[in-house]
N, C-alpha and C positions, 0 to 999 in steps of 0.2 A: 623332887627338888628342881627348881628351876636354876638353872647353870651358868645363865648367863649374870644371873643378880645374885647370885652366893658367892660371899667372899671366900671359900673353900676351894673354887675351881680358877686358874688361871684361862683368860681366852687368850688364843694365839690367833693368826691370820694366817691362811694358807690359798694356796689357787685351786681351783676345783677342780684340772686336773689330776690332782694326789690325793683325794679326798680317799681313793679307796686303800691306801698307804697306812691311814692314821684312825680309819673310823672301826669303833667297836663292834661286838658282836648285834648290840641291842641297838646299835645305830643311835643315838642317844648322846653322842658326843661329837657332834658336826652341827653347826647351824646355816642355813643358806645364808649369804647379805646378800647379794647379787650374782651376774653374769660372770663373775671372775674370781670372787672371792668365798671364802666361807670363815666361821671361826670353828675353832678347833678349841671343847674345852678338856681340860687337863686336871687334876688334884695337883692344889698346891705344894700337898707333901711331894711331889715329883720335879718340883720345880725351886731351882734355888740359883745364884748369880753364873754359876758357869753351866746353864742348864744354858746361856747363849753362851754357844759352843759345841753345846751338842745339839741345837738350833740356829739356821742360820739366823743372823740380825732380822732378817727383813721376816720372822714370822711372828715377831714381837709387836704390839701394838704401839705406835708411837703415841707420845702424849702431845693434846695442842692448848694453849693457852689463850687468853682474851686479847683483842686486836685494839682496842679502846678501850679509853677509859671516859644576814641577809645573802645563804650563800645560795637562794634558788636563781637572783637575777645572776650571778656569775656563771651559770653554767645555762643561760639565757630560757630557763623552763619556764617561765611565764610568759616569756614571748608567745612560745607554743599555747599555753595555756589561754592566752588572751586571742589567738588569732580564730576566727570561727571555725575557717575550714581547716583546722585542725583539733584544737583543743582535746590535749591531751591528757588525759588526769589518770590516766592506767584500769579505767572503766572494762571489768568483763576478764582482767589478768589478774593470776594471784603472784604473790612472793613468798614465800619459804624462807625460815629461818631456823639452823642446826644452831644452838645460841645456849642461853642462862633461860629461857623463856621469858614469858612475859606477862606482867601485870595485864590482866583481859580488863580487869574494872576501870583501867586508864580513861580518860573522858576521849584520849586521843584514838581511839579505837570500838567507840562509840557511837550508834547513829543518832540525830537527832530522836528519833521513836525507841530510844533506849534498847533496840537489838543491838548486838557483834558484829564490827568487820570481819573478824576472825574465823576462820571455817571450822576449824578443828585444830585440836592441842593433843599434843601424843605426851603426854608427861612421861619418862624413862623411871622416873625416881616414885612414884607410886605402882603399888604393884597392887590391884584389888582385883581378884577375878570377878566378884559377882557386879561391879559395874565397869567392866573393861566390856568396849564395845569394838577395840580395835583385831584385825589381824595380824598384828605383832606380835611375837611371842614374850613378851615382856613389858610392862609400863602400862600406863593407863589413860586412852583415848576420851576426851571430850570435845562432842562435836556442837556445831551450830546451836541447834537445837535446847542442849543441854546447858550451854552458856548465857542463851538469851535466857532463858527460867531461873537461873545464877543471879544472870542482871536484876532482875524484877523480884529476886526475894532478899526479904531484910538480913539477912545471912547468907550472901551469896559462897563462901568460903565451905558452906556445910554442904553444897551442891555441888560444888566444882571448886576441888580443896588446892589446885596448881595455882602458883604465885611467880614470880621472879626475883627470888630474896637479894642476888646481887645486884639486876639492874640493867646488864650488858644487853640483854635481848631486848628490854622495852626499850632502849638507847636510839639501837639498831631499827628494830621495827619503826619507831616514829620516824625517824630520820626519812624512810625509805617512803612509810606511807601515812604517816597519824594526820589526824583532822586538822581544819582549818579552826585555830585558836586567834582572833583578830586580837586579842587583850593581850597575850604572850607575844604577837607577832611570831608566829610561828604558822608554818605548816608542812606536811611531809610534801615529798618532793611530787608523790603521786596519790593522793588523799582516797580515789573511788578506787583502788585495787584492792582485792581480799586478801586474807594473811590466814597462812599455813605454819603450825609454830612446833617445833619439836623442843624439849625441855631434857639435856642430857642429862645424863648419871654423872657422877666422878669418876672417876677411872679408880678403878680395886689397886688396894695394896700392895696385891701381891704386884702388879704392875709395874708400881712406883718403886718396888723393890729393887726388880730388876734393872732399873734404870737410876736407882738411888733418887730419886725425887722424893721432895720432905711430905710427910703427911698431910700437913696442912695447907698446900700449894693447890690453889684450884687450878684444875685441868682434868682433860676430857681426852678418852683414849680412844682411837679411829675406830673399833669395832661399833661403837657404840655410835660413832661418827655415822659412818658408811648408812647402819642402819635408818639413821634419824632421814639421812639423804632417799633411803631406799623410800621412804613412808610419804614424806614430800613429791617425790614424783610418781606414785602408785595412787595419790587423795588428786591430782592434778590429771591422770589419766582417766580417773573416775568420774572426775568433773568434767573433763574433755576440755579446760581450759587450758589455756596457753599460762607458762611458769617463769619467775626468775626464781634462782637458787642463789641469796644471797647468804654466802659460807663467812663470820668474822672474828674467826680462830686462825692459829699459826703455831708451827711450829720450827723450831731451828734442828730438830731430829731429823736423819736422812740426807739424800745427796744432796738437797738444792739442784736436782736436775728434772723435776717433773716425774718421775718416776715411781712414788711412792703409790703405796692400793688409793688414797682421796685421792691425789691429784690424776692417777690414770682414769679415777671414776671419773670427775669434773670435765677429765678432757672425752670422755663419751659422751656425756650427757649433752656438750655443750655443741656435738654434734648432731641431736635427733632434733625433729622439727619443732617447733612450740617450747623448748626449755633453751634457756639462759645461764647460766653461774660467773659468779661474781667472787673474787676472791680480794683480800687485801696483802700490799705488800707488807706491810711490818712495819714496825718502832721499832727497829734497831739500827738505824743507823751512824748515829754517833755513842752506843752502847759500848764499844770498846771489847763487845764477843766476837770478831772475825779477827784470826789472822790468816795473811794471806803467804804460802812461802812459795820461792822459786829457787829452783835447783837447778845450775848449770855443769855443764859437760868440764869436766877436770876439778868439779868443788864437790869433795867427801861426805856434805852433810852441812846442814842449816841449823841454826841455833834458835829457838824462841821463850819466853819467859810469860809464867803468869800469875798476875799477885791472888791469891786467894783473902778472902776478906776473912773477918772472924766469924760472921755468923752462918757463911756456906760450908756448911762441913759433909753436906749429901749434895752434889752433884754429877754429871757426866760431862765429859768432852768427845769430840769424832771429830777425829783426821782422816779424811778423804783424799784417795791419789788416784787420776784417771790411767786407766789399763793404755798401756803394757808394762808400765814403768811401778817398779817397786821399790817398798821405801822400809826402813827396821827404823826401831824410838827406842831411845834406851834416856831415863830419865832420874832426875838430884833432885831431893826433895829440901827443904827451906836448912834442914840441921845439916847438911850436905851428904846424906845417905846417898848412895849409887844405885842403877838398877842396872844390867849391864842389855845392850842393845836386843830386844826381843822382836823376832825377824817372821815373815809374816808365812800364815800356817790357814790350814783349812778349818779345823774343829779344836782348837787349843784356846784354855781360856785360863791365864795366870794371875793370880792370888799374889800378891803383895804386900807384905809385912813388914815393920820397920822397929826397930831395936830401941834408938832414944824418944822415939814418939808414936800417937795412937794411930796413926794413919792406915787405914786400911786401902786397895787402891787392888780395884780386876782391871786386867789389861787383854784385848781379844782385838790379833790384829789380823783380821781375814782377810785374803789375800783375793777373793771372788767376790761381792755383796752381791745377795739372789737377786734384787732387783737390778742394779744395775752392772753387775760383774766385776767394778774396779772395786777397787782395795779401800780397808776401812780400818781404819784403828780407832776403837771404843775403848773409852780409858773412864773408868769409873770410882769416882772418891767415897772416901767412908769414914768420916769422922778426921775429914781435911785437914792438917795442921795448917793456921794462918803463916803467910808470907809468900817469898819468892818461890817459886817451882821451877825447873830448867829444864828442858827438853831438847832432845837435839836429837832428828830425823835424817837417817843415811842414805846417799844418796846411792843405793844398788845396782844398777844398772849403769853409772857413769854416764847420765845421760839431761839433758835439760828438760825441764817439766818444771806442773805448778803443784804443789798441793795445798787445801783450805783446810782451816780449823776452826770448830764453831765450837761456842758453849751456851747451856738452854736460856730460850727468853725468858725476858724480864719479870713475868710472874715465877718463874720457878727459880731466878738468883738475885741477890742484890748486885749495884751497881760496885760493891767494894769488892767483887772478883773480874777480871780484864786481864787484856793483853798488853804487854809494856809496848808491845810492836803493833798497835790494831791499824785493822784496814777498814773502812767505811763501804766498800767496793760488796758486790755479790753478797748482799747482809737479806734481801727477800727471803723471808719467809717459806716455807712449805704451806697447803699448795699453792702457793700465789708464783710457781714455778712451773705451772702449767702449762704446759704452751698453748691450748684452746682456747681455757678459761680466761675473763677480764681480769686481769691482774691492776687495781686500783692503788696510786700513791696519793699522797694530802698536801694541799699547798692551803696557805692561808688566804682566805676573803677578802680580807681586808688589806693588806698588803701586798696582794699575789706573788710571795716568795714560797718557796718548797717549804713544808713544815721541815724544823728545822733535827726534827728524829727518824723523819722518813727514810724506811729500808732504800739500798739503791739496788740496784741490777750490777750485770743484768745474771742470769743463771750459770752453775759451774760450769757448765757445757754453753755458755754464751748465746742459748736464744735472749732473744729482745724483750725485759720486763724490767722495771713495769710497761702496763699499754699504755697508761693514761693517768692524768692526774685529774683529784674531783676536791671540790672543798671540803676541808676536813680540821678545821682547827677552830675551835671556842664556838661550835653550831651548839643552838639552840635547838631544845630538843625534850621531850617527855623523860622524866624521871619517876623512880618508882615512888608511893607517898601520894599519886594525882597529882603531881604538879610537877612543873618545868627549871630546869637548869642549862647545861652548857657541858660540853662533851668534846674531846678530841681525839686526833689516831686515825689510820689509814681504813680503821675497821668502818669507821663514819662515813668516810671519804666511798667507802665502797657500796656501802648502805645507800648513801646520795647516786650514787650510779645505777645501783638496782630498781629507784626508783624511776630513772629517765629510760633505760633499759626496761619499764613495764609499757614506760608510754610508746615505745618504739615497739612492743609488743601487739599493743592497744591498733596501732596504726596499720602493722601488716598482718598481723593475726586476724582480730577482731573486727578491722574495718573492711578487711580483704584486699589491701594492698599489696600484702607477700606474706601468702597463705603457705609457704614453705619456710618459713623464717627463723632460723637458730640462732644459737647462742655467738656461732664461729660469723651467722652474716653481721651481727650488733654490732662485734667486736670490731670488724672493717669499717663497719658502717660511721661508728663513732670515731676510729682513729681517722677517716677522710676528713670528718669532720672539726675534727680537734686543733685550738687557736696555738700557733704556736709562736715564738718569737725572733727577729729577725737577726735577733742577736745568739742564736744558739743554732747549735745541729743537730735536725733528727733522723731515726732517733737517736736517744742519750739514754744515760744509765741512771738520769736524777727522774726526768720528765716522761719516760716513755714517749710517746708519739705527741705530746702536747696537753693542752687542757680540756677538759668535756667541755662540749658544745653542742646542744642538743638542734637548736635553730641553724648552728651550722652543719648539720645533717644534712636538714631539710634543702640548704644552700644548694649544696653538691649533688640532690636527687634533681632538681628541676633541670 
């Protein structure tokens, strides 16, 4: 039985340090991701909601959701593209997409002689041993080879049976690199770069359990994340090509401080020579899911409220306080039930029952979180009764401090659960909280104002994100079907970057201009170059360091 695709085994995350802690006798219950990480699988009979508890948080996989749902002259890449002694088109660089996958039959991804841009497709969600070509221990690899015979036969589906039923990857992919379409006016931002494409699993049940996420909520849980990343830059080492890793998933789980197992990956990678990543900041920021509290020296405790809508009745919340300062929540449900102030503990994980209504409600306020050490309060709903909820956080220590409160993005609640008190402020995403990785926000084309849902910055801990802003609103772009629509969201915005970030690969990689050239030099490279306004200071918490500017790179190299 394969462990990682049985819904019978929960996968945890752990650091490879302890592997030898948790692994059985037949070694059979560990799987490598990478340098730092491994999963750890479990039987679900052993795992149930205070099973975190007797796990810290951080060895749970978090869940990430979708980042999206004429802007090359703005970001001035046909300058580059038109000038001879450059012309950049991302020629001889691939791009990577951890995504929904993607339609390969797309015309946008197509050569003229009806071969694939495409290199190879790691589908997660097919499992065929006897045409699995890949070294992954799970999913089902199709490469070049196999795609272009796909192309050419009248049944290409019977060859190579991966699709992209939602949409989000061919979205993404085109955006970054699909062909030139003169009839659509369209083209991706860097048309001759090859494409590396991983096609996630859902995240297992038991997962969503833990974290109360509803069944039907698509989302993608980091094990399976990590992996897809692992495969992308191991088909890229193999090729000895230079990569972007453009990642356009997020999640509101975890500190918002860079820390989590993706975002410490993202900030590796984006340090070795030849790879890139790209991250987006989010669509939440007039979502009404941040509040932000502050607790001063002589004031007992902060008050805050949140309406639950009718139809969320599985979700979670996390209150995050930064160490040394600690905080107790003691919470009034809508019929005005009491809980009285539950004060923060290492491995305690409380069950909450209520007398006039069905509301079930785990409350786990740890006092260390493994990744980052400060305090975490995880409060988890179950069959939420709609209305007011009241919470009021103590201020322990008599001391001033800030603490955040997030609740999960936009695919996994509606817009009729919020905060009566929200902040717009520190709304980015996970990992676009990276500090290495290009942390991408969306302004509109045509009116060059910020999209107006764009996450802001900048991180809990106040590094500076987003970097950059890239067009990201009503792009034209491949949809699934063959044929062209219109797309927005930070996750586009970032796609468009990964596409200018190939050509700047294309330049120092491939041409040998800076044949040492990573992800951490792009990110400098583009903020120099980034237009900014004279009516604003940077950076800021809306614009990052300004807007991509690819030709003004090139300004600042001469």
């Amino acid at each position: 039985m394969n462990k990682i695709i049985s819904e019978d085994y929960a996968d945890l995350i752990i650091r490879n340090e302890i592997i030898e802690q948790y692994q059985n006798e037949k070694k059979d219950n560990i799987t490598l991701i990478n340098n730092k990480h491994s999963m750890l699988h479990l039987p679900i009979a052993d795992i149930e909601k205070c099973s975190l508890g007797e796990f810290n948080y951080n060895f749970f996989p978090s869940c990430f959701s979708l980042a999206s749902l004429d802007s090359l002259d703005r970001s001035s890449v046909t300058e580059i593209q038109k000038n001879p002694n450059l012309a950049l088109f991302g020629e001889g660089v691939l791009i990577g997409f951890v995504d929904t996958g993607i339609e390969y039959q797309h015309q946008a991804f197509v050569n003229v002689d009806k071969t694939s841009r495409i290199v190879s497709i790691w589908d997660q969600t097919i499992n065929n041993e006897q045409n699995n070509i890949t070294e992954m221990p799970y999913g089902t690899e199709y490469d070049n080879k196999i795609i272009n015979a796909a192309l050419l036969s009248d049944n290409p589906m019977s060859i190579v049976p991966t699709t992209d039923e939602i949409g989000h990857g061919t979205i993404l992919a085109g955006i970054a690199a699909g062909n030139l379409n003169v009839s659509q006016k369209f083209s991706g931002v860097a048309p001759k770069t090859e494409l590396v494409i991983v096609k996630l699993k859902q995240a297992k049940q038991i997962t969503r359990d833990i974290f109360c996420i509803p069944s039907k909520a698509i989302c993608y849980q980091d094990t399976d994340i990590l992996m897809g990343m692992r495969y992308i830059i191991a088909t890229a080492a193999r090729l000895q090509k230079p990569i972007v890793l453009c990642f356009g998933l997020g999640t509101n789980q975890g500190g918002h401080d860079g820390f989590g197992a993706v975002s410490s990956q993202l900030d590796f990678l984006s340090q070795v020579p030849k790879v890139c990543t790209m991250t987006p900041a989010g669509n939440e920021g007039i979502s009404r899911r941040h509040y932000l509290g502050k607790l001063t020296k002589g004031e007992p405790l902060k008050e805050f409220e949140l309406n639950v809508g009718i139809a969320d009745t599985l979700f979670s919340m996390e209150i995050w306080q930064q160490a040394p300062y600690r905080i107790a929540l003691d919470i009034t449900s809508p019929t005005g039930e009491y809980t009285a102030p539950i004060y923060p503990e290492i491995n305690e994980c409380h069950k909450l029952s209520y007398v006039f209504e069905s509301s079930v409600l785990w409350v786990n306020n740890e006092i260390s979180e493994g990744d980052t050490g400060d305090q975490l309060i995880l409060v988890r709903f179950q069959t939420a009764l709609a209305g007011i909820w009241k919470f009021r956080v103590y201020n322990m220590d008599n001391a001033s401090s800030e603490f955040n409160v997030w609740l999960p993005c936009a695919q996994l609640i509606t817009d009729d659960t919020y905060f009566l008190q929200s902040n717009p402020n520190k709304t980015i995403i996970s990992p676009g909280n990276a500090a290495k990785s290009i942390t991408i926000t969306s302004y509109n084309p045509e009116s060059g104002g910020i999209a107006i849902n764009a996450s802001r910055g900048y991180t809990r801990t106040n590094v500076i994100k987003p970097d950059l802003a890239a067009p990201g609103v009503d792009l034209t772009c491949p949809v699934i079907g063959n044929t062209y629509g219109t797309a927005s969201g930070t996750g586009c915005a970032t796609a468009h970057t990964a596409g200018i970030a190939a050509m700047m690969l294309e330049w120092g990689i491939v041409k040998g201009n800076y044949t040492s050239m990573n992800g951490q030099d792009i990110q400098k490279l583009l903020i120099r170059g980034a237009v900014r306004s004279d009516e604003l200071e940077y950076p800021n918490n809306v614009w990052g360091y300004g807007k991509v500017n690819i030709y003004n790179v090139f300004q600042r190299l001469r």
